[in-house]
Legacy VTK file of the C-alpha trace (Angstrom):
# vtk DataFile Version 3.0
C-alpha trace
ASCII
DATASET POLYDATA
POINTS 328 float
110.232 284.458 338.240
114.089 283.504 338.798
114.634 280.757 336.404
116.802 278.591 338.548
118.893 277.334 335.048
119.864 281.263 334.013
120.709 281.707 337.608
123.082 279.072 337.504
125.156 280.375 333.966
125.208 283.979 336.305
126.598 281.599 339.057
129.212 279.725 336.651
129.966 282.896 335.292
130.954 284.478 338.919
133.003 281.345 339.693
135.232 281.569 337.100
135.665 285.497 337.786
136.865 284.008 341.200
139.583 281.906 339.100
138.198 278.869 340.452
139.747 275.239 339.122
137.668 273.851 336.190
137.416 270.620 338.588
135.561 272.750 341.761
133.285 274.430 338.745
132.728 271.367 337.088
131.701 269.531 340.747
129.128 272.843 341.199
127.336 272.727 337.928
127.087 268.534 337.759
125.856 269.162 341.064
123.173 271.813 340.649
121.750 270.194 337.557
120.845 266.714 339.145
119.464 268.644 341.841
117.560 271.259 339.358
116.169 267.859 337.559
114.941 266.412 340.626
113.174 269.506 341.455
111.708 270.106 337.993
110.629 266.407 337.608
109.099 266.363 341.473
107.719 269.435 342.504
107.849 271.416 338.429
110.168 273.844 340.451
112.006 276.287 338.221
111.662 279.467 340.225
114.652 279.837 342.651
112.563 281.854 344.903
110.179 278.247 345.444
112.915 276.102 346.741
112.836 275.968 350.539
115.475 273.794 353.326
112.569 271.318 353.027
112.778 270.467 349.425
116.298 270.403 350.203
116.364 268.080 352.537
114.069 265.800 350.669
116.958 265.513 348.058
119.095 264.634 350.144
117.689 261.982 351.524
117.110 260.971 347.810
120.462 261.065 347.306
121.056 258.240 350.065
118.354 256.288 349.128
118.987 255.918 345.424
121.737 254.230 343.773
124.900 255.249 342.436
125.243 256.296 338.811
120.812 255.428 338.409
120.474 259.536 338.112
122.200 261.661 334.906
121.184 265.361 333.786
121.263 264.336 330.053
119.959 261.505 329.250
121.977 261.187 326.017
125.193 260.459 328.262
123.689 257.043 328.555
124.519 255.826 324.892
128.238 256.869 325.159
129.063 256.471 329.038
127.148 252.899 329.924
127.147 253.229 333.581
125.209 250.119 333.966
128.390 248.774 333.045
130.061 249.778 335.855
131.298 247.090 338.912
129.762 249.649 341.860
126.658 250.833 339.530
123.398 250.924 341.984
125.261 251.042 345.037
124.879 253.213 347.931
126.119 256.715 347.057
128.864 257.331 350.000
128.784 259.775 352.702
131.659 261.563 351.287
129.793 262.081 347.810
126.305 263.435 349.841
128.315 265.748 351.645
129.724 267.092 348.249
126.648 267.655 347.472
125.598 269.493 350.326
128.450 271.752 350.097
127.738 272.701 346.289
124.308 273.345 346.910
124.650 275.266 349.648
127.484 277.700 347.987
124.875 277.964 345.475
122.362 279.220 348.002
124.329 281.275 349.310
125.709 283.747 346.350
121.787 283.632 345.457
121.149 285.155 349.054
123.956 287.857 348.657
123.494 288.656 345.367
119.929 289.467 346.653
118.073 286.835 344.318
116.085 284.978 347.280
115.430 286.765 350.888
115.751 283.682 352.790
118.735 281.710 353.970
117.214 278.709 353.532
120.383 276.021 353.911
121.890 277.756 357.044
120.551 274.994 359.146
121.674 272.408 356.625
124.809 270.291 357.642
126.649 267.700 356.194
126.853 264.264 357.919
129.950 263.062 359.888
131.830 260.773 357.777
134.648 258.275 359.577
137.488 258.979 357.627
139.667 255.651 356.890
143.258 255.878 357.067
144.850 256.408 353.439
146.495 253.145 351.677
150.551 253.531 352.645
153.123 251.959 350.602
155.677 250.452 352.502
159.545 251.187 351.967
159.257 247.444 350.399
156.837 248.088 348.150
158.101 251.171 346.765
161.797 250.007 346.165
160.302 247.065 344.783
157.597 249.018 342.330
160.648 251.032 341.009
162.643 247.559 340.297
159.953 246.342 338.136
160.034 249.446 335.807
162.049 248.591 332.884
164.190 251.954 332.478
165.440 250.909 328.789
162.328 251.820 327.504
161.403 255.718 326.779
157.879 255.808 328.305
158.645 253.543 331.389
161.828 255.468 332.519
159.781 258.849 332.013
157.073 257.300 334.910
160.498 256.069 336.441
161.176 259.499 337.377
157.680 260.990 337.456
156.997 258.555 340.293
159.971 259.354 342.326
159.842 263.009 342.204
155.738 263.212 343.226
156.960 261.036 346.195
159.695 263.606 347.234
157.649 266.390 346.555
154.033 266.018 347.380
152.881 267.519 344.271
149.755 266.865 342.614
150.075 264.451 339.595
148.288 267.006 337.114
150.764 270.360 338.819
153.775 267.350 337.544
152.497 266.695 334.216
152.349 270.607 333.438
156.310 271.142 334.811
157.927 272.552 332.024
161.977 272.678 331.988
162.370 276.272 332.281
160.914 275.907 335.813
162.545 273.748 337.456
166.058 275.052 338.961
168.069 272.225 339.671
170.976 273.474 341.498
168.874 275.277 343.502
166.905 272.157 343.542
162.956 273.319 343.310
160.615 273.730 340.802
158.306 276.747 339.986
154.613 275.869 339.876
152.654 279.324 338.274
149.350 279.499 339.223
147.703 278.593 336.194
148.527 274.467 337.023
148.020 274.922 340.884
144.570 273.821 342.510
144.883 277.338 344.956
145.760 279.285 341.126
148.911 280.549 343.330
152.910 280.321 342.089
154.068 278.078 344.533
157.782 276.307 345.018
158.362 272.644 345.702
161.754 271.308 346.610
163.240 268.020 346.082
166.402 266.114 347.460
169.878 265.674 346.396
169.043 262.336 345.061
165.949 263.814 342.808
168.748 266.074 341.841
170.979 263.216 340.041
167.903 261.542 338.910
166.549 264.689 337.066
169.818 265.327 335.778
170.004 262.208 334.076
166.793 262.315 332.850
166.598 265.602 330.999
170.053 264.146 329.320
168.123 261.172 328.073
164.761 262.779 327.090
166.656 265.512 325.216
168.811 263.084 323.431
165.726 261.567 321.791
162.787 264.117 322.112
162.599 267.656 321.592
159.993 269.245 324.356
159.496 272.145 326.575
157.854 269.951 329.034
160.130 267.790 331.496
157.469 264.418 331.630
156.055 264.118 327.779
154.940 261.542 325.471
157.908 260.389 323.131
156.315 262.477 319.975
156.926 265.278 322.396
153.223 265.982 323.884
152.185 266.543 327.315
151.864 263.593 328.536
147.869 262.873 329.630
146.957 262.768 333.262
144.813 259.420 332.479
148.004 258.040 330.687
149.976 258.647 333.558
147.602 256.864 335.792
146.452 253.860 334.179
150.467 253.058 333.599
151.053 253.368 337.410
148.244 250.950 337.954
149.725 248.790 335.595
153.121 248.961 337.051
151.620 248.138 340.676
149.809 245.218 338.937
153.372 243.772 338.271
153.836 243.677 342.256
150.344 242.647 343.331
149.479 245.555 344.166
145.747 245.963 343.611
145.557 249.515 343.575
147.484 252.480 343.364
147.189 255.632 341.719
149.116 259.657 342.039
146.939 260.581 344.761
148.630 257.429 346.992
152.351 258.882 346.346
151.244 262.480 347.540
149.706 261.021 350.814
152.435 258.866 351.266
154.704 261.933 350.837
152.487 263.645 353.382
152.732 260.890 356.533
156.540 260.232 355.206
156.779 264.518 356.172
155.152 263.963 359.589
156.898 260.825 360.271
160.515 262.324 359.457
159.356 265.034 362.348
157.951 267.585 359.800
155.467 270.298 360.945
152.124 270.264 359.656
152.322 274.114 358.955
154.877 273.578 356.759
153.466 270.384 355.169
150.509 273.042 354.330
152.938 275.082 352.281
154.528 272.551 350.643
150.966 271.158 349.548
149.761 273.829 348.324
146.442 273.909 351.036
144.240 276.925 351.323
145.181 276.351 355.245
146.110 274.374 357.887
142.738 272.645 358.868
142.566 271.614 355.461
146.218 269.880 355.840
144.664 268.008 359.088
141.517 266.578 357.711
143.456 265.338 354.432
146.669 263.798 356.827
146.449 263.484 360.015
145.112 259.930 359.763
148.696 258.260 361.490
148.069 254.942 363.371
149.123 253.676 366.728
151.852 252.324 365.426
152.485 255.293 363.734
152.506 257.156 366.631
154.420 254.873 368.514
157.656 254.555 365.720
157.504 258.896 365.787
157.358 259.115 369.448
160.369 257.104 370.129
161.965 259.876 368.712
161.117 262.544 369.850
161.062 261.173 373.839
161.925 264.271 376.176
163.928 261.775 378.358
165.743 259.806 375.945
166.871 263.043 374.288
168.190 264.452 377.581
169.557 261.339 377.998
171.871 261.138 375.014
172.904 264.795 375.335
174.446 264.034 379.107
LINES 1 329
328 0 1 2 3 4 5 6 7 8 9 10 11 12 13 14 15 16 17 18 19 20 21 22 23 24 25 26 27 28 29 30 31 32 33 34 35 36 37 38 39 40 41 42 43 44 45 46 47 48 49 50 51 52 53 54 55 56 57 58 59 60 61 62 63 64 65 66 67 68 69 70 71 72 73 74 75 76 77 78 79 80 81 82 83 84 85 86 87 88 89 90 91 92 93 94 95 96 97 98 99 100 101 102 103 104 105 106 107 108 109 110 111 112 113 114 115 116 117 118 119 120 121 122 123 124 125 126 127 128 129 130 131 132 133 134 135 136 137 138 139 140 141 142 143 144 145 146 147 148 149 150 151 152 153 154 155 156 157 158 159 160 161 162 163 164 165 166 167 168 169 170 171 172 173 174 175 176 177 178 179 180 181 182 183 184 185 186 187 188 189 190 191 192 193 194 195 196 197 198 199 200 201 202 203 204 205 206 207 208 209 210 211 212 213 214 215 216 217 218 219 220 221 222 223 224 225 226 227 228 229 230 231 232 233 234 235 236 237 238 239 240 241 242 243 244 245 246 247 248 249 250 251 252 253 254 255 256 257 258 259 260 261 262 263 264 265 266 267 268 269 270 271 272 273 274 275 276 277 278 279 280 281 282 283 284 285 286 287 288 289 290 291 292 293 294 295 296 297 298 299 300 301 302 303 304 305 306 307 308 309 310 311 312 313 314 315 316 317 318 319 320 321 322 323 324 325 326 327
């Protein structure tokens, strides 16, 4: 008998030999555990070798038919996490969520089939479901300037977001590769900043470069924070500590709030980076770089999401005959 649950610490184990992010690992094991419950709980499956694309199948249309947050691997989680609480708790679980789903399961199935532990490739013919992706929220040039005027700078904590803000929007990075920036890396005559691999999603050293105006701003900034704060870290709390990813995000809501705006989070700022890129006449395969993507394709499902107007504003720009026009 394979004991599906020891199969799965052999499987954790492998994926962090791979130097996988704790996030993707995390997403695998939450994963496989709801589906090993189901399995144990309908069919008293705990031999890998037993589950077939059927069973599979049946979960996932289990998946669509029950509600969101109605299904936990520990049942103790309940006391401290309340999801009954939650505004969206017992809705439909999205497309986007299912197919997450499919995906860990399936890379599951598969190291169990190479590493020789079932004979059958039983999710080959599994596929996840076309999902309509919807254009990502854009902040207008409005917006932003306006956001950044209703940040009081005279204050420690706000000016640090001040900055944090602008420089994720100039650079694309990821809000959690900008909270681990530490002041030895960044260069700023050169103007970039070292990410190592250790705080990169792709665990690669990777560059990101930012404008003349980040530049002054940065500039300024380390000459404040050092006046009043000693820390290695270039965004930190103002007794010196990293400053938390959650931290950072609940103020930005809170800031957008002051605006109207409903919602906004890090993520927002790095798309908006991303269309601003394309827009400006960037290429994509250098948007990939600058992101830090595995590879291009990834780049165009995550981006290429511009509207007709969109399209209309960048082509006006780049018209063959108006461009031979003005050079006559």
């Amino acid at each position: 008998m394979k004991n599906i649950n020891i199969l799965l610490d052999e499987f954790m184990i492998y994926c962090e030999s791979k130097n996988l992010s704790k996030k993707t690992m995390m997403s695998y094991e939450q994963t496989l555990k709801l589906f090993f419950k189901y399995l144990y709980e309908k069919e008293n499956i705990m031999d890998a070798s037993k589950v077939s694309e059927k069973l599979i199948r049946e979960y996932i249309n289990y998946i669509k038919e029950r509600g969101k947050y109605t299904v936990v691997s520990n049942k103790n989680s309940l006391k401290t996490n309340t999801p009954e609480v939650r505004t969206d708790y017992g809705k439909k679980v999205s497309i986007t969520t299912i197919n997450n789903y499919i995906r860990n399961i399936k890379v599951f199935f598969n190291y169990l089939k190479e590493q020789n532990y079932i004979k059958k490739d039983i999710v080959k013919s599994i596929k996840q479901f076309k999902n309509e992706r919807k254009p990502k929220d854009f902040i207008s040039d409005e917006q932003f300037s306006e956001l950044l005027r209703h940040i009081d700078t005279t204050k420690f904590h706000e000016y640090r977001d001040y900055i944090c803000i602008q420089l994720i929007l100039d650079t694309g990075m990821r809000i959690s590769e900008c909270l681990a920036i530490q002041v030895l890396d960044v260069d700023i005559n050169y103007r970039s900043i070292l990410l190592p691999a250790e705080n990169t999603k792709g665990k690669r050293d990777r560059y990101v470069y930012f404008s003349q105006i980040m530049q002054k701003n940065l500039r300024r900034w380390l000459q404040y924070k050092d006046r009043y704060v000693e820390s290695d870290y270039l965004f930190c709390s103002s007794g010196g500590k990293p400053l938390l990813i959650r931290t950072f995000e609940a103020k930005l809501r809170g800031y957008g709030k002051r605006i109207g705006l409903k919602e906004i989070c890090p993520h927002q700022l790095r798309n908006n980076f991303s269309k601003r890129f394309l827009m400006a006449g960037g290429n994509i395969y250098t948007l990939s770089k600058i992101l830090g993507h595995s590879s291009v394709k990834v780049t165009e499902q995550a981006y290429l999401d511009l509207t007709d107007a969109d399209i209309r504003k960048n082509y006006q720009q780049f018209s063959p005959l108006m461009n031979l026009r003005n050079k006559r």
